[in-house]
VOGU-3710 file (C-alpha; in Angstrom, 3 decimals, decimal comma):
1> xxxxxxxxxx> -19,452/14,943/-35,316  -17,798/16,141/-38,307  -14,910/15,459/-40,337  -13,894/19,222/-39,300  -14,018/18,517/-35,950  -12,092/15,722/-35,417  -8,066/16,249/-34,646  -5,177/14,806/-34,201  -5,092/13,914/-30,586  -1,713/12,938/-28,827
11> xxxxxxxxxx> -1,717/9,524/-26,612  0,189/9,283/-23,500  1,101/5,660/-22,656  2,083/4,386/-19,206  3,390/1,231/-19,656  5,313/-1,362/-17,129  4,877/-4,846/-19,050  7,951/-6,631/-19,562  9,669/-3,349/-18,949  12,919/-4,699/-17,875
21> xxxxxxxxxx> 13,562/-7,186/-20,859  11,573/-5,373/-24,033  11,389/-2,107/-23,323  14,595/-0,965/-25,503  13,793/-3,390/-28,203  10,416/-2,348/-28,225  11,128/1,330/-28,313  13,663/0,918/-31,357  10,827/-1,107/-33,327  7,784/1,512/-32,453
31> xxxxxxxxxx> 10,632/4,409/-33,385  11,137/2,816/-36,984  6,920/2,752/-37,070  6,754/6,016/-35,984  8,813/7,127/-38,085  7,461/5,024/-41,283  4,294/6,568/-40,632  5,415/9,781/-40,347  4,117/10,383/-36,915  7,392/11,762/-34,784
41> xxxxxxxxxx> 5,001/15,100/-34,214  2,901/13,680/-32,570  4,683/10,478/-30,654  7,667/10,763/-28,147  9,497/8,465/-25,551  9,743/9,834/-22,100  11,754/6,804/-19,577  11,153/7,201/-15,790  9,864/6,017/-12,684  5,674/6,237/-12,577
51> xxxxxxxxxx> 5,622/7,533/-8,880  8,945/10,029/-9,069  8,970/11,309/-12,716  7,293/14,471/-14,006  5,284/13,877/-17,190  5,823/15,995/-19,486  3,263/17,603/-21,849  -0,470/17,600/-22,162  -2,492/14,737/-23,761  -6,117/14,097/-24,760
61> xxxxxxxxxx> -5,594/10,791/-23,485  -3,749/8,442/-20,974  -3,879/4,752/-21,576  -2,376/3,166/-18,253  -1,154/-0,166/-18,587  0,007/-3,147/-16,478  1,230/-0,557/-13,985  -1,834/-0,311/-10,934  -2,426/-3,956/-10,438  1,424/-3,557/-8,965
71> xxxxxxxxxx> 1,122/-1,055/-6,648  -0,648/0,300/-2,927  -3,751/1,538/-3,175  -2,112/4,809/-2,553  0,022/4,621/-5,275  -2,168/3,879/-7,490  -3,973/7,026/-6,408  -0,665/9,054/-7,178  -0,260/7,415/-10,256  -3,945/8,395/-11,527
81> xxxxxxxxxx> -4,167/11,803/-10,204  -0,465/12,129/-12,199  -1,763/10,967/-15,302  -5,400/13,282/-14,924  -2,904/16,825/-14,672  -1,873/16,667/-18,325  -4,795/15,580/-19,668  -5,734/18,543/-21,984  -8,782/20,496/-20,513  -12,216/17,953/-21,809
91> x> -10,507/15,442/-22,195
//
């Protein structure tokens, strides 16, 4: 692989630890570091419900996070097969 072949790729992260109790603080602090960094092109913050909410956007990858472990099997099945529709295509 080259240096001309690697890009940029955008991260989509479902995450339900601590949601309740960190999730504002947390999202303030990673704002400030996005921001720091200079990365607000390619990070944003999308709240909702895993099972109800569309995602928005494509991604070249999803990392999915304390979430499964939570829910029916079927659920869980939902959840993936949500995540795997805005993967970009090869990803």
């Amino acid at each position: 692989m080259t240096s001309e072949s690697i890009h940029p790729g955008k991260l989509l992260s479902l995450s339900g630890a601590y949601w309740e109790t960190c999730a504002l603080h947390g999202a303030v602090k990673a704002e400030k570091t996005i921001k720091k960094f200079d990365m607000s092109h390619r990070i944003n913050f999308q709240e909702g419900n895993f099972l109800e909410t569309q995602i928005e956007g494509t991604y070249d990858v999803v990392w999915i996070s304390h979430i499964l472990h939570g829910d029916s099997p079927e659920d869980c099945k939902r959840i993936v097969k949500k995540a795997a529709r805005v993967l970009e295509p090869g990803a």
